[in-house]
N, C-alpha and C positions, 0 to 999 in steps of 0.2 A: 504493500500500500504506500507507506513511504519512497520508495522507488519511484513508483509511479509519480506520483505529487510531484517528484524532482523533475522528471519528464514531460507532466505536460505543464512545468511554470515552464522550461525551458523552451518548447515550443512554441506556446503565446510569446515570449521575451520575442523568438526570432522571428514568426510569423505576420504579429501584429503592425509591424511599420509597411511591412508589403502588403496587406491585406489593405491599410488606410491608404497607401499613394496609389494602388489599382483600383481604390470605389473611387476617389478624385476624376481618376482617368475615365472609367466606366461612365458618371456622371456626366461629364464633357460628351461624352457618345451621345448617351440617352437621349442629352438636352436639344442637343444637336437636333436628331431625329424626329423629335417633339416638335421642334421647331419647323422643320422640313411637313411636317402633316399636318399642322395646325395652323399652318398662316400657306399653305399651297405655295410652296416656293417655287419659282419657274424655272423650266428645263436647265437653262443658262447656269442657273445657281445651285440647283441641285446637284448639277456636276461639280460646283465646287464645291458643294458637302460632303458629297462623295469621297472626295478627293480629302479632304479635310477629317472625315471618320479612316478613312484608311492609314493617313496617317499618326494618327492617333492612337489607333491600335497596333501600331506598327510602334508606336515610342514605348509604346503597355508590354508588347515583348521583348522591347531591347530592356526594359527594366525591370522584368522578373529574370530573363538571364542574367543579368547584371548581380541583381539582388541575390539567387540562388548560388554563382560562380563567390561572391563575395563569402557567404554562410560555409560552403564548401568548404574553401580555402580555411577560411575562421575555425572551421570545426574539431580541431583538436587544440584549441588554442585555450590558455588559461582562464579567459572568460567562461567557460561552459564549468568549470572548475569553481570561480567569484561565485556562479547561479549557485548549484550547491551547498558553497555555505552558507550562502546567506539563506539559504530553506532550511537548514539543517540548525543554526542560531536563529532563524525565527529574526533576524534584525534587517529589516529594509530602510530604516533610518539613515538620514544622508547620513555623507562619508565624504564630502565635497567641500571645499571653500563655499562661503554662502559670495564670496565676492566674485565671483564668475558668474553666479544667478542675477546676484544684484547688477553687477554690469550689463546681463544680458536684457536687462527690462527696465534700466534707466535709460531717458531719449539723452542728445549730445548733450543739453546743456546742464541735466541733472550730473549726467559722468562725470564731465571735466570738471564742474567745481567739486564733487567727491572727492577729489583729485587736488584739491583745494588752487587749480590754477582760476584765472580771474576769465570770463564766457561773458559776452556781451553777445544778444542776438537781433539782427538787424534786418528789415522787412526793406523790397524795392517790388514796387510795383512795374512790368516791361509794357513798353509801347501798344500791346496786344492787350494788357490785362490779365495778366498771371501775376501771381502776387509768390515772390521767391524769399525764402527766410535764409539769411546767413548766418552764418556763428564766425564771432570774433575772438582771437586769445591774444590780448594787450601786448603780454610782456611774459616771461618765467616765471617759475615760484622759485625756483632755487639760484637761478642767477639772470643775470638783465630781469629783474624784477622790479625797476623802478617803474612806476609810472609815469607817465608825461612825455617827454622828453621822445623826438620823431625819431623811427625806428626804422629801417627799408623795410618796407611792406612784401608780402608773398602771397598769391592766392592759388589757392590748392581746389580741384576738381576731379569731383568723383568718375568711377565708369558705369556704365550701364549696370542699371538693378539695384546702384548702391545713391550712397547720402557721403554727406560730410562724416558720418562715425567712420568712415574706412580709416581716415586719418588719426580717430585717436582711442579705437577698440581694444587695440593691444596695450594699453597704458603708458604711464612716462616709461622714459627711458626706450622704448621700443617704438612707439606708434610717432608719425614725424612731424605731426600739429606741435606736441610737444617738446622733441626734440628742437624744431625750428625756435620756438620760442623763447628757449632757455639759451639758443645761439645768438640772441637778441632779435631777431624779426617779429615783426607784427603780423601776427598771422590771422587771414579771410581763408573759411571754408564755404565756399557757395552749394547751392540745391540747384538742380534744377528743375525744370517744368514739370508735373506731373509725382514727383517722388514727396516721401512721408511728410517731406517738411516743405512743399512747395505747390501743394494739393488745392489750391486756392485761385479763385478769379474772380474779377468786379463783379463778373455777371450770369457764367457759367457754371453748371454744376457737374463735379467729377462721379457724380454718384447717381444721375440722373439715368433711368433706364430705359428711357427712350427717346434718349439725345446723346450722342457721344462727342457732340460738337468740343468740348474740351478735348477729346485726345485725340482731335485731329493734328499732330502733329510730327516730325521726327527729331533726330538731330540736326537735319537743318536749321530750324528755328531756334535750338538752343545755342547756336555758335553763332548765327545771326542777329539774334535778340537777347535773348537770355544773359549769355557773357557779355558781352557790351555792357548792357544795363548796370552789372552786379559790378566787371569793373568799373565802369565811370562812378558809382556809387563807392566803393570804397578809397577811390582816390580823392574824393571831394572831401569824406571825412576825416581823411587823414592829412587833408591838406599836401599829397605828395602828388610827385608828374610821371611818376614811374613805378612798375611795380615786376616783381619776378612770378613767373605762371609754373606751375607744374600740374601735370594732371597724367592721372593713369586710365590707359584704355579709350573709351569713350570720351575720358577727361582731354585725350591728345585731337580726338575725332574733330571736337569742337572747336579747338581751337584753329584746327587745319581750317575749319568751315571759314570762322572769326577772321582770320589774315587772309583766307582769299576774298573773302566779299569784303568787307571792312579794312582794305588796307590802309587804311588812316591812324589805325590801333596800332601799326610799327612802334608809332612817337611814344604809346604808354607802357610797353614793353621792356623792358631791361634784359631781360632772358626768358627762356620758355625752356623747361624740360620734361620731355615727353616719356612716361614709366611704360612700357609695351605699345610705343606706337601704332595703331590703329588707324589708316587711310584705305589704302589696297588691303586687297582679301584675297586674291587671286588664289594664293597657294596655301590658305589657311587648312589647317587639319582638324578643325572640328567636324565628324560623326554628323552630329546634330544640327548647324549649321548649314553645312554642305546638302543634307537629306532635306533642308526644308528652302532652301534659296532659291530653287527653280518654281517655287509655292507660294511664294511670300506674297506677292498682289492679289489671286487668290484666297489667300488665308486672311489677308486686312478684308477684306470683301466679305466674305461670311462672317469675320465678326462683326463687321458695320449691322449686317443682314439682323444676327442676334444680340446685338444692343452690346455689345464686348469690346471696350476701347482701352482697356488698361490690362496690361500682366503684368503678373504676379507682387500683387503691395504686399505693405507691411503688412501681419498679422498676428494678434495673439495665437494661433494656432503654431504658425511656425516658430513662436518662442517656447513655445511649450515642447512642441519637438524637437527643437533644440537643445531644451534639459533634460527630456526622457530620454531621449533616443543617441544623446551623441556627446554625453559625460566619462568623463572617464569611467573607467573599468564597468563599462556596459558591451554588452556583446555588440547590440548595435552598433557601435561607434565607429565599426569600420565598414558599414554604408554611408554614414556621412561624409567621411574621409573619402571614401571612394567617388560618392558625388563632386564634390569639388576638385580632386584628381581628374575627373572626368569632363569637367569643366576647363580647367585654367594649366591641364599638364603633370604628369606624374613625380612628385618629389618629395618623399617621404622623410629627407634630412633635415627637408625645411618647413615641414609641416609640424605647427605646435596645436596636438587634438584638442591639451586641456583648455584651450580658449575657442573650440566650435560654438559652444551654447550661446558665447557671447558674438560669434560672429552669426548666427542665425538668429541671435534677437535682433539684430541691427538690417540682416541683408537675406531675401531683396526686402526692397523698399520701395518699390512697382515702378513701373513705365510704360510707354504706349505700345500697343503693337505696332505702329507704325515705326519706331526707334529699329523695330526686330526686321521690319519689312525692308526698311533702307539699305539694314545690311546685307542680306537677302539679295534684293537688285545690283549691288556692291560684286555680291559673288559670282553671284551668275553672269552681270555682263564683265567684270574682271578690271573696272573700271572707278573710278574717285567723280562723283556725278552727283546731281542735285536729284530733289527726291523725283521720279517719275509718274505722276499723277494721269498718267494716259496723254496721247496727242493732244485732244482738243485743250484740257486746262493748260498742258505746258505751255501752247503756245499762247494761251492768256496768260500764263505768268511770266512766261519764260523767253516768246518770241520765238521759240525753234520746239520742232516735232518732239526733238530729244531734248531731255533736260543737260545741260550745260556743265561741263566737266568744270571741279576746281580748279582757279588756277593757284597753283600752290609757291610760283615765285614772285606771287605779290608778299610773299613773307621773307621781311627783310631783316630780321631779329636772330642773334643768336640761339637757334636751336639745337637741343644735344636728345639726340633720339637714344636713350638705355632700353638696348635689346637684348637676347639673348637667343642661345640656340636651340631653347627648348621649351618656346612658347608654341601652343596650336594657332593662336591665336594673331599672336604678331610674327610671321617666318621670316626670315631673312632674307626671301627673295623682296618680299615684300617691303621690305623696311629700306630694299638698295633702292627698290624703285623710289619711293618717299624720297628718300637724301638727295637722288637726281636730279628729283625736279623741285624743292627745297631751292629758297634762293640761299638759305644761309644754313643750312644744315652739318650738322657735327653727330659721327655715328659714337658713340659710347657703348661697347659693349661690358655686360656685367660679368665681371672675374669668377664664375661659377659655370660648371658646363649647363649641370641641371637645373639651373635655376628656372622657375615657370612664369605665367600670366598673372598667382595671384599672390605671389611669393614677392611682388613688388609692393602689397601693400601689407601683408602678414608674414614674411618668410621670418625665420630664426634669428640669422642673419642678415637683416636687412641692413640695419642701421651699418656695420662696417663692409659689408659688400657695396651697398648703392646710397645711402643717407649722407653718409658721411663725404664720400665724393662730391654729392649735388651741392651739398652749404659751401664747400671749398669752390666747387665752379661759382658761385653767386657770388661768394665773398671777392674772388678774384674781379669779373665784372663788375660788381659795384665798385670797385677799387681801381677797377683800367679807366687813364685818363682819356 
């Protein structure tokens, strides 16, 4: 009898995470379907549901192999060992830091003053009516901790799915909000359109379910409006003419957007460094990506059809599985590990587990599907382009059939593209092209072979692989006559 009990907790423990991300999926089917019969979707469209249910089930198999090959692997592993005791003492009582939990369910500006550094958060409404929230860190708590007195300013931006937390999840000493700070900069974390902290407009509503008019957009609009806006806002109140950019991912997307259309933005740039450059996709190895880019116009199309304008926000749900499912010494924990492997690149040197919970209370923290679809069109045609809204709009917005490639040597600022060899995400063929047509581009590779996509903002060793390098380039810059 006792035997048994050990075996089937141990089966719920392993079962139960697969069983919840496959009704998610199931339910995406259903709804679908539902949809398709209850409003008579026309032939045109129904081929895109089609299309859309097969893929979908098609993601539902790649993730119960995933998930089973993971259990496999795991299965003689000292976790099935932890189950055990802890049935056999009767003690399911944490065994955790409570400050991992608590970090994963404070928003930025509770964390960092825990942290006792000083968070000021600042609202800029853009030209369009989104209403974007920044978070400010003055100065250091432990050195350049005066107030007052002007600081060279820095502004940090997120990648896709993520917020300003990327920059300061892992806490002092590790995460680079805070590093920067204590190196005396004045550091601006920006949001942008559509994510946890930027979910706001004069007029529209993000939650409305039969209007997606708010997430009509991609990142075009966020490197065309968005940044603009949030810089020109922090240089006014900081009284400076110049400021250093950094951003990972998505964070580089936008700004590529920002200097080709806005080339006026050169003058308030001091430097720009780009964490996994992101422009071309051409030779990217994302699985996932690649299987849906030939889709992506299609797939924004049926969710217009079913009122679906945002993936995946924040949620208490993903914070909760983040604590049950992906703590230490839980069996689970190495499908969470695995999912972000499977995301950002396999590197398990630089993978710190005990901070997942905290990194799934913070991320995602949603965005459009249109953000997914741009990339999508990125892949498929192998191309750096404005977003493709079909012939007839582009040439209302655009003046040509095709929407209009960036031009990228309108950017005339020192940029230092940090790459690496073992991104899916940003290849290296990819990255040569960027630099090419770059007016001002500087390739920086990171001194790790394995290093990955998300290792630039979580890795072990971030701070003396890539942190530390970036403040030395800036302080140099600031300092060239």
């Amino acid at each position: 009898m006792k035997k048994s009990l050990h075996m089937l907790i141990k089966h719920i423990i392993i079962i139960l995470p697969i069983i919840s991300t496959t009704a998610v999926i199931d339910v995406l089917i259903i709804s679908v379907s539902i949809t398709q019969t209850t409003f008579c979707i026309k032939p045109k469209n129904a081929k895109n549901i089609f299309i859309y249910i097969h893929l979908v089930k098609m993601l539902r198999v790649i993730f119960l192999l995933f998930a089973w090959s993971t259990f496999v692997v795991a299965g003689g592993s000292h976790y099935v060992d932890y189950v055990e005791e802890l049935v056999e003492s009767n003690n399911f009582n944490s065994r955790f830091s409570d400050n991992v939990f608590e970090d994963a369910n404070l928003d930025v500006p509770e964390l960092v003053r825990k942290y006792k550094y000083p968070l000021e958060v600042h609202t800029v409404t853009t030209p369009d009516g989104y209403i974007l929230q920044m978070h400010r860190i003055p100065h250091g708590r432990d050195s350049n901790n005066i107030p007052g007195p002007k600081k060279p300013v820095v502004f940090l931006m997120h990648g896709l799915l993520c917020s300003s937390a990327d920059w300061v999840v892992m806490g002092p000493g590790s995460s680079f909000a805070y590093i920067l700070a204590e190196n005396g900069f004045d550091v601006w974390m920006g949001n942008a359109r559509g994510n946890y902290y930027s979910r706001k407009h004069v007029r529209l509503n993000p939650d409305s379910l039969l209007n997606i008019a708010f997430w009509e957009f991609s990142w075009d609009e966020i490197g065309n409006i968005d940044l603009p806006t949030m810089i020109d806002y922090a240089l006014t109140y900081t009284g400076q003419e110049k400021l250093h950019y950094v951003g990972h991912s998505q964070g580089t997307t936008v700004f590529f957007v920002m200097g080709s259309l806005r080339p006026e933005y050169n003058s308030k740039i001091i430097s720009m460094h780009a964490f996994a450059p992101v422009a071309y996709m051409a030779h990217n190895k994302s699985p996932l990506l690649n299987a849906l880019a030939p889709h992506a116009n299609n797939l924004e199309s049926l969710a217009g059809v079913i009122g679906l304008g945002e993936f995946m926000p924040n949620s208490v749900i993903m914070s909760w599985a983040g604590e049950a499912f992906c703590r230490d010494q839980v069996v689970t924990q190495a499908i969470c590990s695995n999912i972000l492997f499977l995301i950002g690149g396999w590197n398990e040197e630089q993978h710190n587990a005990t901070m997942m919970p905290v990194i799934f209370g913070h991320t995602p923290a949603g965005a459009a599907l249109r953000q997914f679809a741009h990339y999508g069109q990125g892949i498929a045609g192998k191309e750096f382009r404005r977003y493709d809204h079909g012939w007839i709009k582009n040439l209302r917005l655009y003046g040509s059939r095709r929407p209009p490639q960036y031009n990228l040597s309108n950017i005339k600022v020192p940029t230092f593209l940090h790459y690496t060899h073992n991104d899916p995400l940003s290849q290296v063929k990819d990255v040569d092209r960027l630099h090419k047509e770059l007016g001002a581009g500087i390739k920086m590779l990171v001194p790790n072979p394995l290093f990955t996509h998300l290792d630039f903002m979580w890795g072990i060793d971030v701070k003396s692989l890539l942190l530390d390098r970036v403040i030395n380039l800036m302080q140099s810059v600031e300092n060239a006559p």
